[in-house]
N, C-alpha and C positions, 0 to 999 in steps of 0.2 A: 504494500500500500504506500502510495506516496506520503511525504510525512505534513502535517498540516504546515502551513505559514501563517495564519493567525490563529491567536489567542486570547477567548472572552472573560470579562471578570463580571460575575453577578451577585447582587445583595444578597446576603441571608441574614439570618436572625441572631440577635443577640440577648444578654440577660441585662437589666435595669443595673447601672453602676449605681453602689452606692460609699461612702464615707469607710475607712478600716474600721472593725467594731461596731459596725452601725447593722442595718437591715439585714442584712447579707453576713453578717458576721457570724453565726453559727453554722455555717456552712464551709465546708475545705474547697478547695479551688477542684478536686473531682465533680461533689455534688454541684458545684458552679455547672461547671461544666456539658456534665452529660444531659439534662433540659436541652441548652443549647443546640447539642449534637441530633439528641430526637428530632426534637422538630423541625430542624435545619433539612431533615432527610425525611421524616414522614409526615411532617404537622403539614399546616397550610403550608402553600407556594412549594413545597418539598417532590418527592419522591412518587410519596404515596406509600401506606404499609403496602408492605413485603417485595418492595421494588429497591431498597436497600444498595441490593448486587448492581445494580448502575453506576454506583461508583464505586470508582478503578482506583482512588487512594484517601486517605484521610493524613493529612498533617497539621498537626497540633504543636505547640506548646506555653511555656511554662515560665519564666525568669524566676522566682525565690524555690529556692531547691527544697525537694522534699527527701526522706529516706526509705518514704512507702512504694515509690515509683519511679522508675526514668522513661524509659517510653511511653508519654503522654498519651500520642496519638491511637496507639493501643490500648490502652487502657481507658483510654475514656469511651474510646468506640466498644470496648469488649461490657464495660459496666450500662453503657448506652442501649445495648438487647440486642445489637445490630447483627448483620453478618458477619460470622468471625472468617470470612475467606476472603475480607478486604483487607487489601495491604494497609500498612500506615506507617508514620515516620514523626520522628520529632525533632523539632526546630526552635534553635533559639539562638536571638540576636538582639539580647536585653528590649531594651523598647520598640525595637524594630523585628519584632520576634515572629509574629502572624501578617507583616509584609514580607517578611522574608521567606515563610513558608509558603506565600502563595506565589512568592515568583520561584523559588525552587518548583513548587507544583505548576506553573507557566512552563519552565525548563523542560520539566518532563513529558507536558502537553506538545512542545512544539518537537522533541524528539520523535511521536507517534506510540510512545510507550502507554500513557492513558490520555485518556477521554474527559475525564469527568473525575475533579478532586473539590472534596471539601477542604479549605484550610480553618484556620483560627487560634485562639491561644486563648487563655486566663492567666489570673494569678489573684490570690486570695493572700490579703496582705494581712488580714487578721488570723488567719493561721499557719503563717508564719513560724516556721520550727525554730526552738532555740537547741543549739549541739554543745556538744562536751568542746573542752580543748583535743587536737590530738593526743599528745601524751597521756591522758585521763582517758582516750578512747578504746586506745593501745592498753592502759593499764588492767581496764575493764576485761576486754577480751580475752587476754592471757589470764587474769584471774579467771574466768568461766571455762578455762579451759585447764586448770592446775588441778594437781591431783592432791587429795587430802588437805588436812589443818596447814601443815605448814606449808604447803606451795603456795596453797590462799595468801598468806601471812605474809611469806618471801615477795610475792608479786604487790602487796597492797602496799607495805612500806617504799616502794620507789618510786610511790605518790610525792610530787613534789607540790609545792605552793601553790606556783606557778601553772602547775596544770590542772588546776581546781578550776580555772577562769571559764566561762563560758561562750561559748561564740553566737554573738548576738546577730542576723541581720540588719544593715542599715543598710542607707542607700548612700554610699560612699565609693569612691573611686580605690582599689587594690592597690593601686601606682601611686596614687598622690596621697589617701589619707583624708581629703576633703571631700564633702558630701557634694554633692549634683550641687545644689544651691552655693556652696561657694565658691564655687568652679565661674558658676552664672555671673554671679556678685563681679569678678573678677574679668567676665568678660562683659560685662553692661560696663565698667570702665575704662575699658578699653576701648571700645565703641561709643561712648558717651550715651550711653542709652539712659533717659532720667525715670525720677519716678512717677512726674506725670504721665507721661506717655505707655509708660506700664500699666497703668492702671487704670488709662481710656482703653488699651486692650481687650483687659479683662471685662471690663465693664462691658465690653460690646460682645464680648464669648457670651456671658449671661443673657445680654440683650438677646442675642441670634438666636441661643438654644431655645431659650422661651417664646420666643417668636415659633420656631419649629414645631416646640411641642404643639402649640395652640392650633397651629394651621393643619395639624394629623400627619405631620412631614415621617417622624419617629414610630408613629402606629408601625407600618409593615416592618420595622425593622427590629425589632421587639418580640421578644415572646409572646405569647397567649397569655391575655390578665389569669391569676390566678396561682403561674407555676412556681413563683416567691414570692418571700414575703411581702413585695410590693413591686407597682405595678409599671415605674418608670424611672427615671434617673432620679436620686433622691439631693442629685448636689446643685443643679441648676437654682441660681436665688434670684428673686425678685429685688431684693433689697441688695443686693451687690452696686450698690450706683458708687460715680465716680465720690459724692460726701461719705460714703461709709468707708470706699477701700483707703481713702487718704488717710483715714485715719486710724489703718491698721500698723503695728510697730513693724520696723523688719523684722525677720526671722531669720536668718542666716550671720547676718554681721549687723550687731546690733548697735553699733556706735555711728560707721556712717553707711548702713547698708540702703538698698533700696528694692530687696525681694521681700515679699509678705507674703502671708498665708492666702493674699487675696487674688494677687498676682504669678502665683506659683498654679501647681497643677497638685492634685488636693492627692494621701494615700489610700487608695480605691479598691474593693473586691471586685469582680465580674468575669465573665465573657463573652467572645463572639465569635462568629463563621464569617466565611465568605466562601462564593466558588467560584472557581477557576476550570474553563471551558474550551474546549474545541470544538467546530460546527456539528460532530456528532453527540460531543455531549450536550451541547445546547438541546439536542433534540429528545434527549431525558429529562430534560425541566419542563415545568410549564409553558407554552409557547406564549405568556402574554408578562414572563418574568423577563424584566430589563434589565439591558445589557450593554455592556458597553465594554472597544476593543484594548488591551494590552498593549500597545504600540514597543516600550520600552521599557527597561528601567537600567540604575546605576549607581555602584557605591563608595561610598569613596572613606578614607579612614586619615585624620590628622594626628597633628604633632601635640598632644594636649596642652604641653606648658607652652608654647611659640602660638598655638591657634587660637587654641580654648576649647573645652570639653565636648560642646555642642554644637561645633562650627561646620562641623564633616556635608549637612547638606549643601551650604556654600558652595562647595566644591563642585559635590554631585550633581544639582543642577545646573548651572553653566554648562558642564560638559554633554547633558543628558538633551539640550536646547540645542544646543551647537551645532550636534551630530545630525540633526533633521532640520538645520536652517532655520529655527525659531527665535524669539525674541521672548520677553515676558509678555509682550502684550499681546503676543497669540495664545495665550491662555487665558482661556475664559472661568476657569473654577481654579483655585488655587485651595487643595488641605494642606494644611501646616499643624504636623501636631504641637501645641502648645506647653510642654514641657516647662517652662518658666515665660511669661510676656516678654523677658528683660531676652531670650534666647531667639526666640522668633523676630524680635524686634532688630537683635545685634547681627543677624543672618540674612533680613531684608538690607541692613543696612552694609553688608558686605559683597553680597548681589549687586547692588547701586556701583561700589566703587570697581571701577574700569580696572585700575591698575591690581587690584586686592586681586580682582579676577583674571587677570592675564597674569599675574604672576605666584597666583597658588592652586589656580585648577589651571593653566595653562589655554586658557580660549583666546582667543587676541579678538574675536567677532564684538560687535557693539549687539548687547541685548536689549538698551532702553530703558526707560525707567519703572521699577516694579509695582505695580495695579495692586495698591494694597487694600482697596474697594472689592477684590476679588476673593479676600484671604475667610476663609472660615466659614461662610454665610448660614451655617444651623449650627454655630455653636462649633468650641473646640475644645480640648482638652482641660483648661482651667473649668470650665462649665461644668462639663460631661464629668470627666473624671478620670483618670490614667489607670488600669489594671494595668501594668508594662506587657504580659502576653499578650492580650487582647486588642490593643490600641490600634496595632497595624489593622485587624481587621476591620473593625468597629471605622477607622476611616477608609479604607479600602468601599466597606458596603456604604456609607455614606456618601462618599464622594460618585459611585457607579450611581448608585439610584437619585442624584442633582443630574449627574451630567446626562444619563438618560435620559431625561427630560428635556433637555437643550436639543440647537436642532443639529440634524447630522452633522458630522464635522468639528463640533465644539472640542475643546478639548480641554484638560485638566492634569493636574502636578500635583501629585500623592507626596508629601514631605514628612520622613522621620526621622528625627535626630537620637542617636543612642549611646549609650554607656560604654567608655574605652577610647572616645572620640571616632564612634560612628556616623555613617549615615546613609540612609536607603532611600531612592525616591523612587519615582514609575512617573510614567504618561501614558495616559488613558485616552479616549475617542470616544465619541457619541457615534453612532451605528445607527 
């Protein structure tokens, strides 16, 4: 068979993000999950029961590590009731986790290997595992595994202090020791990014979501009311206006910072799907489920202490533009996942500069000025909410089901920026 040359991305369904600890917080990022995976495949808009085996792969995953599980994909599909004779895989690329699975599952589609994959990711930040130190885990083990009173004895005394410590989850950089936010802190000075303008940002993520909600934008992309404990994003606020966020403190550098709780992107339980198609798997979907085409995608990884932590789409786009003779302002939908205001803000503003761009992505093309009228328009990640698995999906289906709507030809720039000084973007098509 010849192998395909295009590749579709269509919406599926997601769970209602909400607050860590909050709605959602009795639940592990599994139980998150498999809902999702159901109806993604047999609920509405899906499969249909026992039509399952139409699809050719499931990829999943996960960012906060667990010890019950590593092959996500598996395991949510096998707790899910599903066919156990689909393949699955798991994928992870910190916040860029379930954009990255679904271009892995692009790859695979344009190979001619499958048809028809589910992607998606969670992560459930309230249950969050806390581990031993090594040496304490090590200690553990060889006592459970010593013979009598005194091996017990021998192996517990070479308990040191030091290995009593526990290893706590944060969201902090491995290499540098500083969390995401003061990584940001650090490049909104660099950029001059202030705090007004962060926090007209946010103010307009809340503005957009709530507009969405109201207008039924979020319905289809949503579970069925009823399958949690509640029935839609629980972070979206009304009262987020520009007089409330001014007057939140920083949160990261508290003497002359200008990140806040208001202005950041909030820690979220959830999940989400999306799929990823070729003209025959199209024709296992509903034929009235919108679609729209995969053209590209591109990633690119910086220097963190010369760039800054969050800078990597900078790069990715330009060059992702370049390659197909585009500018910004042939893009009509712009997602930007929203990871800090002060991050989006310092990455349009890096886009803008000529030289920034010719001489750290290497383009020397004039792309024009960035349509920041275009950025977001139902709400984005400070709104909604960051699960870091989940996010790539959750904008992946957002962004298909606007641009779908547009008329043929429109096109749109999936932007995620990730942990390690990542970064993953795509371009999309209206069909």
């Amino acid at each position: 068979m010849p192998m395909p040359s295009e590749v579709f991305v269509l919406p599926s369904v997601r769970s209602p993000f909400t607050k860590m600890d909050r709605e959602l917080g009795a639940l592990d990022a599994l139980q998150v999950s498999v809902p999702v995976v159901q109806q993604a495949v047999v609920g509405r808009g899906g499969l249909g029961p026992g039509a399952e085996a139409g699809v050719d792969i499931v990829v999943w995953g996960a960012v906060i590590p667990t010890l019950a599980l590593s092959n996500w994909g598996r395991e949510v599909w096998l707790d899910a009731g599903l066919d156990p004779h689909v393949a699955a895989v798991t994928v992870i690329q910190q916040c860029g986790t379930s954009l990255a699975g679904a271009t892995y599952a692009a790859g695979q589609v344009l190979s001619g290997s499958v048809h028809l994959a589910l992607c998606g990711g969670v992560d459930s930040m309230s249950s969050a595992q806390i581990g031993l130190s090594l040496d304490l885990s090590r200690t553990i083990r060889r006592t459970a595994a010593a013979k009598g009173a005194r091996g017990i004895l021998a192996q517990l005394r070479q308990v040191r202090r030091k290995g009593l410590r526990l290893a706590i989850p944060a969201v902090k950089e491995r290499t540098t020791g500083l969390s995401m936010g003061q990584h940001a802190e650090v490049t909104a000075r660099q950029w001059g990014i202030g705090r007004e303008s962060q926090d007209e940002l946010a103010a307009a993520s809340h503005r957009n979501a709530l507009r969405a909600r109201a207008d039924g934008f979020y319905r289809p992309l949503l579970v069925t009311p009823g399958t949690f404990p509640v029935d839609a994003d629980a972070l979206p606020r009304s009262d987020s206006t520009m007089e409330r966020l001014t007057r939140l403190k920083p949160a990261f550098d508290r003497e002359s910072g200008t990140l806040t709780a208001g202005n950041s992107s909030p820690l979220t339980d959830g999940a989400a799907s999306v799929w990823v198609a070729d003209a025959e798997g199209l024709r296992r979907l509903p034929d009235d489920a919108p679609r729209v085409r995969l053209l590209d995608w591109e990633q690119a990884g910086v220097d963190i202490d010369a760039e800054g932590l969050l800078m990597a789409p900078a790069l990715a786009i330009p060059r992702l533009l370049s390659r197909h003779g585009l500018g910004y302002a042939d893009i009509q939908l712009w997602e930007i996942h929203e990871a800090f205001a002060a991050q989006v803000l310092s990455t349009i503003a890096a886009l803008e500069e000529r030289e920034w761009v010719r001489d750290m992505a290497g383009v020397e093309a004039e792309l024009g000025r960035f349509p920041r009228e275009r950025v977001n328009p139902n709400g984005g990640s400070i709104a909604l909410g960051h699960p870091f698995g989940a996010t790539g999906a959750r904008i992946l289906s957002q962004a298909a089901a606007e641009l779908a709507a547009m008329p043929q030809g429109s096109q749109a720039v999936v932007s995620i920026c990730a942990a390690g000084g990542l970064g993953h973007v795509a371009l999309l098509e209206a069909v």
